[in-house]
N, C-alpha and C positions, 0 to 999 in steps of 0.2 A: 408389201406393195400397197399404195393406197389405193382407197375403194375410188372410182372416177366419179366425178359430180352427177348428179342426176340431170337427164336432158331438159332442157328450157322447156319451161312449161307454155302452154302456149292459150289454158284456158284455166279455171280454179285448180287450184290443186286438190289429187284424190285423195279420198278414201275409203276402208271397204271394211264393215261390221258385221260380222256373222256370228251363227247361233243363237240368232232372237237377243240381242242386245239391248238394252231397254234404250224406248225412244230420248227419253233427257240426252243419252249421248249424241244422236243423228242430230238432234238439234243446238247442240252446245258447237259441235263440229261444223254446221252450217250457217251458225251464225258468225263463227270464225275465219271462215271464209273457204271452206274445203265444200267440195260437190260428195257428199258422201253416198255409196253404192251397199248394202245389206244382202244378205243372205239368210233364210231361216233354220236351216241345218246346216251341222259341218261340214266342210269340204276337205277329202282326199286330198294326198301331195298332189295329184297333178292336175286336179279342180281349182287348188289355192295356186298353184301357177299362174296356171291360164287367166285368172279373173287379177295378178297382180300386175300386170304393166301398165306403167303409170303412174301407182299407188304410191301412197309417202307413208300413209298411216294405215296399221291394220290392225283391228280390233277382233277377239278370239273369248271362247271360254274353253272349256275343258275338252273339248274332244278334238277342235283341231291342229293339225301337229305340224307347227313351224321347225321343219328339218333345215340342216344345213343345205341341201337340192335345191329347198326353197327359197332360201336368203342367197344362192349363186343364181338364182334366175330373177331377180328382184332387186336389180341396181336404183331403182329409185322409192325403195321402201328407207323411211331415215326411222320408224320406230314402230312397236310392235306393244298393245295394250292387251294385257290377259284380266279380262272382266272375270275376275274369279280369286281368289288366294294362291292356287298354285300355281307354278311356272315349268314345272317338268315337260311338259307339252312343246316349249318352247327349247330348241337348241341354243342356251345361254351363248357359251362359246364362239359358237360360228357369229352367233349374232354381234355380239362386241367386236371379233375379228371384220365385220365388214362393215363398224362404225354405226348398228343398230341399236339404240336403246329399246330396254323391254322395262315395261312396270306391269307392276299387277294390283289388287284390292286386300291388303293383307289383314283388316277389318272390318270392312262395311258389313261382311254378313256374317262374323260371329255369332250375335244377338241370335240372329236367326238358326245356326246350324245348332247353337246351345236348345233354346227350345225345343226344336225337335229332339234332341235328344233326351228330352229329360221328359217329352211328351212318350215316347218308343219304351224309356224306362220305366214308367209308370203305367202304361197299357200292357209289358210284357206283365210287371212282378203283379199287379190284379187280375192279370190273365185276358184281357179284354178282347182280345183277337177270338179264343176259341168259345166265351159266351156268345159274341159278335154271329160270330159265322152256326151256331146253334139257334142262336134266334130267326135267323134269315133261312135257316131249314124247319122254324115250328116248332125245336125243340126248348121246353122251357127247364133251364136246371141252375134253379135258387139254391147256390149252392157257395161254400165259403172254403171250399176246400183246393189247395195251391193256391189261394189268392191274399196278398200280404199288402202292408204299410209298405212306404220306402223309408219312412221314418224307422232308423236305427240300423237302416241297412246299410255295407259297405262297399262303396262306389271305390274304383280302382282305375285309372284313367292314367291312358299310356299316350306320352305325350303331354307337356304339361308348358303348352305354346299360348299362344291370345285366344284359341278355344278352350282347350285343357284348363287354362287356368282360372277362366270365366265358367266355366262349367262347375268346378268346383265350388267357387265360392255362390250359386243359387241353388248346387244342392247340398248344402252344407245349410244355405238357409230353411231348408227342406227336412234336414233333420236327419241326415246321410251323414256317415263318418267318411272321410276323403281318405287316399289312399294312392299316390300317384311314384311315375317313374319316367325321368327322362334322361337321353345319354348327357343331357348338357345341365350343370347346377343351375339351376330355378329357385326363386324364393318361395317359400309356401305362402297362399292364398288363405287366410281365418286359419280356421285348427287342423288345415289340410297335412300328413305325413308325408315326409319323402321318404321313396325305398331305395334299397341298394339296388336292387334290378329287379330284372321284367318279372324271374319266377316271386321273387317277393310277395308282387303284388297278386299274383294269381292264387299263392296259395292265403291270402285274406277276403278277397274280394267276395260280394254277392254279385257284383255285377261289372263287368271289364269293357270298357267301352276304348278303341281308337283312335287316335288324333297325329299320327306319323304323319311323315312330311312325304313329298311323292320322290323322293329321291331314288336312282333304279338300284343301288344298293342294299334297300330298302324292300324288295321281291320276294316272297315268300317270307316273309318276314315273321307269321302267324298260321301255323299249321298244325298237324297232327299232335307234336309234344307240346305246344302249348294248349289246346284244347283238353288234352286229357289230363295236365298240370290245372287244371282250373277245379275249382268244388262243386260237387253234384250241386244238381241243382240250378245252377246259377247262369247268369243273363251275359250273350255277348251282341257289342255294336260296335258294325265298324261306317262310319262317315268322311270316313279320311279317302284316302285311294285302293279301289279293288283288286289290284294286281297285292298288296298287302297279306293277302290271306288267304288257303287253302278252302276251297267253301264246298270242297268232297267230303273234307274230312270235317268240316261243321255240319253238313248233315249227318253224317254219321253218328256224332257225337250227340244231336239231336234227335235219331229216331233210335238212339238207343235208351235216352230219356236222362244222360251224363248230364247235359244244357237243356236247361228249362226253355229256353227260348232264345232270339235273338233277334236281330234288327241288322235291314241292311241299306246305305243308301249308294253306295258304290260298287262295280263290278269288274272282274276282269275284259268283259268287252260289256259295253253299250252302244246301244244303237244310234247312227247318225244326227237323227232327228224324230221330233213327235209321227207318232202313230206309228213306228216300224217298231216290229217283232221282237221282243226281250227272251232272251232265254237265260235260264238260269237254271242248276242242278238243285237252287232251293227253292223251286214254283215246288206249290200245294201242298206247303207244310201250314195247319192252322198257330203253331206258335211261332212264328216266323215273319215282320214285317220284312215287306220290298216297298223300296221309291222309289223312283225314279232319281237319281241324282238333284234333289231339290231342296239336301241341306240349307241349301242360302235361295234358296227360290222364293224369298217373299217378294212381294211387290214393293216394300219399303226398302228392303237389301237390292235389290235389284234396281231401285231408283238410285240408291246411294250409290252404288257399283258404278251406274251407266256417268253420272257425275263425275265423281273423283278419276275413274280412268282416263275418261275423254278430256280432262283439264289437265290430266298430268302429259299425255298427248300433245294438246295444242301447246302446253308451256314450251316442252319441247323445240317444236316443230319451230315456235313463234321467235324465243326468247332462249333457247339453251339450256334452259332447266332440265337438270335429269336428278331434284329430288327426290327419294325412293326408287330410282331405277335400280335394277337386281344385277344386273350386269357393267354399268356403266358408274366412273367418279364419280360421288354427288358435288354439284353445288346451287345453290341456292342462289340463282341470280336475280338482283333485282335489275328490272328498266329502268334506263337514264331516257326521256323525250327527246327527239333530236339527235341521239347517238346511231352509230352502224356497230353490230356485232359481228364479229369473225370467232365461232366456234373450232377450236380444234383439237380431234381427239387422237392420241399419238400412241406408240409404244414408249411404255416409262423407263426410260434412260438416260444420263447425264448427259446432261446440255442442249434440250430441247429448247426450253422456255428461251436460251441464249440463241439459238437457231431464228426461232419464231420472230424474235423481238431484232435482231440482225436484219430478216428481210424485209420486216418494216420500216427500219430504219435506211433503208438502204431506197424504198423506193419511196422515201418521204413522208411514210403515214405517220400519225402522232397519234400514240397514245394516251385515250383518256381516262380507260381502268382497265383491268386485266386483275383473273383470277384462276387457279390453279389447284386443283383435285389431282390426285393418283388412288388408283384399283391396282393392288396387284401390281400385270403386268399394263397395263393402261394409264394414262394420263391426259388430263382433261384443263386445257388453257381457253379462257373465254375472257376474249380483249374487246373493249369498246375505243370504237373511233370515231370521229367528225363526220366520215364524208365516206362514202361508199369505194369500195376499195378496186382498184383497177384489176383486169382481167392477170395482167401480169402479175401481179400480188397472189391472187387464186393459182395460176399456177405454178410460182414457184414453192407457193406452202404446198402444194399437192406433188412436187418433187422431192419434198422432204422424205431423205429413207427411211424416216421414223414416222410419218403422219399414214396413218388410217382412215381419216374422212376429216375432210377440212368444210365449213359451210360458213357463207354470208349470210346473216339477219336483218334485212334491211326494217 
């Protein structure tokens, strides 16, 4: 059944950016012509309800969870930006079934998540946490003992995606042997090794760092046998997704003194927003970083983030573009000045495009380009015309058995 048009707007069109979104977006969004609404922590299913009627555009990062409840009480949401690399948060599925595009940030903040990593690696394997916290009690202990180079150490990095793989190649500049395993063939990065699998790398590494995609598949992913599969001594980080790893049995493994240390910037739950209460089974261990989920939290990542998403947004919203969308056909449309677009995205079956181009023909419109993507089960035709298309035209493409959201660009 096709999704119904959104109601005539009757003042700018909305939208609505939550979890501290960096301002470049509100203003890329408002210079575009949308009245944009912010929020500074996540909001609950029935918080992100209540606040979407209306909305066309809604912008997210990691905490809040666009469910399918959400996208059936939100008939005028046309697309869904995840300021952040992941997309799990987001119910792809529903979304595409009710003609939503989703994008996300699948680079901007690399740069940034690599660095702290290799910052976390280099304060565990020198120890700096537990000098750290002895200075700040008076105690002074000039001492060189468990504190090492990372130079000649073996870095083992699971996951070997746009962080994994950048990561390797700055500590490899660093003087680290790589050491890496993903389920999908990857090219090596400099003198980096690929394993046959996960235990490979555990039984070479000095230090095992992360980088799994959030897929729910993917759930305990990292627990008791892999921890005690790892070498005395040695360093774990995960910066990827929390729900990834048993962190009962990384304490364990750490107060029995198995793991030297580890680092965390993700968790099975975090909290809403700034200033609420974090609990974690690994508070008050001194070889032990916690962040707050601030892999990509620089201000320059977060400038880029706020950027690229809200432009991939407006392109949308404006012109039909769903490059890089995660769920949706790509294509790459350019503007013609002067043209009307008619977006339509359908279930992919023979003889849609012949449908389409039937009932334009049929009520007189000329076409003056048309182009044509399929996803799967999706299919994505975006026709330019002369002159803006009669009401009849919108509804008989919205009785097509096969369309799922049809929309005008004027």
């Amino acid at each position: 059944m096709a999704v119904p048009e959104p109601r005539p707007q009757t003042a700018r069109p909305r939208a609505l950016l939550v979890e501290n979104i960096h301002a470049d977006a509100r203003q890329l969004l408002t210079e575009a012509g949308w009245q944009v609404d912010t929020a500074a922590g996540a909001l609950d299913e029935a918080e992100l309800i209540s606040r979407l009627d209306g909305v066309q555009l809604l912008g997210i990062r990691s905490q809040t969870q666009v469910t399918a409840a959400v996208l059936d009480a939100a008939p005028d949401l046309r697309a869904v930006g995840a300021f952040c690399i992941g997309t799990n948060q987001v119910d792809l599925f529903s979304a595409a079934a009710h003609g939503v595009a989703v994008f996300n940030a699948p680079y901007s903040n690399t740069r940034s998540v690599v660095e702290l990593a290799l910052a976390e690696i280099i304060a565990l394997t020198r120890r700096l946490t537990v000098k750290n916290d002895l200075m700040h009690e008076g105690v002074w202990d000039k001492s060189a003992v468990g504190a090492h180079e990372v130079r000649g150490r073996r870095l083992g990095i699971i996951g070997y995606g746009n962080i994994g793989s950048q990561l390797s190649v700055v500590a490899e500049a660093l003087g680290m042997s790589v050491f890496f395993y993903d389920t999908v063939d990857k090219l090596a990065m400099g003198n980096a090794r690929r394993c046959g699998s996960l235990t490979e790398v555990l039984d070479l590494a000095d230090v095992v760092t992360l980088h799994v995609d959030g897929r729910a598949s993917n759930a305990g992913f990292f627990g008791e046998t892999e921890f005690a599969r790892m070498r005395p001594g040695s360093i774990f980080l995960n910066l990827s997704r929390g729900f990834l790893v048993d962190d009962v049995a990384l304490r364990r493994h750490i107060e029995s003194g198995h793991i030297a240390g580890a680092a965390l910037d993700v968790f099975p739950q975090e909290p809403k927003g700034r200033g609420e209460t974090f609990q974690s089974v690994l508070r008050g261990l001194d070889n032990v970083i916690l962040t707050p989920h601030v892999g990509g939290s620089t201000e320059e990542a977060q400038e880029d983030i706020g950027r690229f998403v809200a432009a991939k947004l407006r392109d949308y919203a404006l012109h039909g573009a769903t490059t890089l969308s995660v769920n949706l056909p790509t294509l790459n449309t350019e503007t013609v000045p002067g043209r009307v677009r008619l977006a339509h995205l359908h279930h992919n079956v023979p003889g849609v495009l012949a449908a389409i181009n039937k009932v334009l023909a049929d009520e007189g419109v000329n076409i003056e380009g048309q182009q044509l993507a399929t996803l799967g089960d999706l299919g994505y035709v975006v026709t330019d015309i002369a002159h803006p298309a009669t009401e009849d035209v919108g509804r008989r493409l919205r009785e097509l058995p096969q369309t799922v959201r049809v929309r005008q660009l004027l």
